[in-house]
C-alpha positions as CSV (number, residue, x, y, z in Angstrom):
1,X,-1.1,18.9,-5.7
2,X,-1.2,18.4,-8.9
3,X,0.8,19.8,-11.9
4,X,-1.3,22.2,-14.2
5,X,-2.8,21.6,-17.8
6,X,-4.9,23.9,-19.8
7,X,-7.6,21.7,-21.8
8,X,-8.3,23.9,-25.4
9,X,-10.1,23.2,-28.9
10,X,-7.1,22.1,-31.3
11,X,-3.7,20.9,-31.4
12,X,-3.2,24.3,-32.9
13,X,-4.3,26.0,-30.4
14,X,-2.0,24.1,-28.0
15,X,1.2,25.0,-30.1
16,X,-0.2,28.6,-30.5
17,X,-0.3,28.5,-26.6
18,X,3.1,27.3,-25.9
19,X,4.8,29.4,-28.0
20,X,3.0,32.2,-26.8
21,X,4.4,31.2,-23.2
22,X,7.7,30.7,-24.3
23,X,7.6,34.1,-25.4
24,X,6.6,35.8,-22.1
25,X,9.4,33.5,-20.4
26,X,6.9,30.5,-19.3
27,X,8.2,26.8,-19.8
28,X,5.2,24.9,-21.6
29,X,4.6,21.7,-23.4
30,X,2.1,20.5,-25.6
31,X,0.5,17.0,-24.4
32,X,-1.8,14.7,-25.6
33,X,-4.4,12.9,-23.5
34,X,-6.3,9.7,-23.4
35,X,-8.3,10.3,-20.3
36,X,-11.9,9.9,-21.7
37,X,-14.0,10.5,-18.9
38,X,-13.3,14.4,-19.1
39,X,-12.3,14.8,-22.4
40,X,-12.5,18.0,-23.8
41,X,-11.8,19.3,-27.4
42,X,-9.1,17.5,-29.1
43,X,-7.4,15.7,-26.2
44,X,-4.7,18.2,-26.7
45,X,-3.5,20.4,-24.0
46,X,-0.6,22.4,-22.8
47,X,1.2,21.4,-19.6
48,X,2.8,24.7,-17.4
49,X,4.7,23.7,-14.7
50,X,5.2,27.3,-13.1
51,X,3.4,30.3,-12.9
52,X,0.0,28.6,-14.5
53,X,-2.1,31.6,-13.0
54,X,-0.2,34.0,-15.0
55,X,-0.3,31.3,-18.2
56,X,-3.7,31.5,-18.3
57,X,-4.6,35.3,-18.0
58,X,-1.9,35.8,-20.9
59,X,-3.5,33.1,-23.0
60,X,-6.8,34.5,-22.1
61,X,-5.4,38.2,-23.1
62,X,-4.1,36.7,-26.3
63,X,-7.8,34.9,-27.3
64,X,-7.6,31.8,-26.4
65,X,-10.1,30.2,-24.9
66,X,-9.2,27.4,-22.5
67,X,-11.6,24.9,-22.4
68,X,-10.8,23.7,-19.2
69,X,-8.0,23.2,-16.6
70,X,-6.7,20.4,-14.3
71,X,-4.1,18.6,-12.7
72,X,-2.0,16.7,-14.4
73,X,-2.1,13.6,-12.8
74,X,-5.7,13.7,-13.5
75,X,-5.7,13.5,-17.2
76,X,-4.4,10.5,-18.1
């Protein structure tokens, strides 16, 4: 199993995210991505390697759309 990363529309949007999560006590990292087969938006993302079910409902309670999620490994 992989290690989870929310795909969404802007670098700004992935430091928005991961300083939201820092806030509710979730470690996250903003990484870029060269994996072109699947890219979405910007190629930016934000890596959350715990409690990435609970990530994404708070992001999604805070407006932000995530674009897509995946595995880690799989985005290059």
């Amino acid at each position: 199993m992989g290690k989870p990363f929310f795909w969404v529309s802007s670098i700004t949007y992935a430091m928005k995210s991961r300083d939201l999560l820092f806030s509710h006590g979730i470690r996250a990292y903003v990484e870029r991505t060269t994996h072109l087969r699947e890219q979405r938006g910007c190629g930016y993302g934000v890596y959350v390697p715990k409690d990435a079910d609970r990530a994404q409902e708070i992001l999604t309670q805070a407006g932000i759309r995530i674009l897509g999620r995946s595995d880690r490994d799989d985005v290059g």
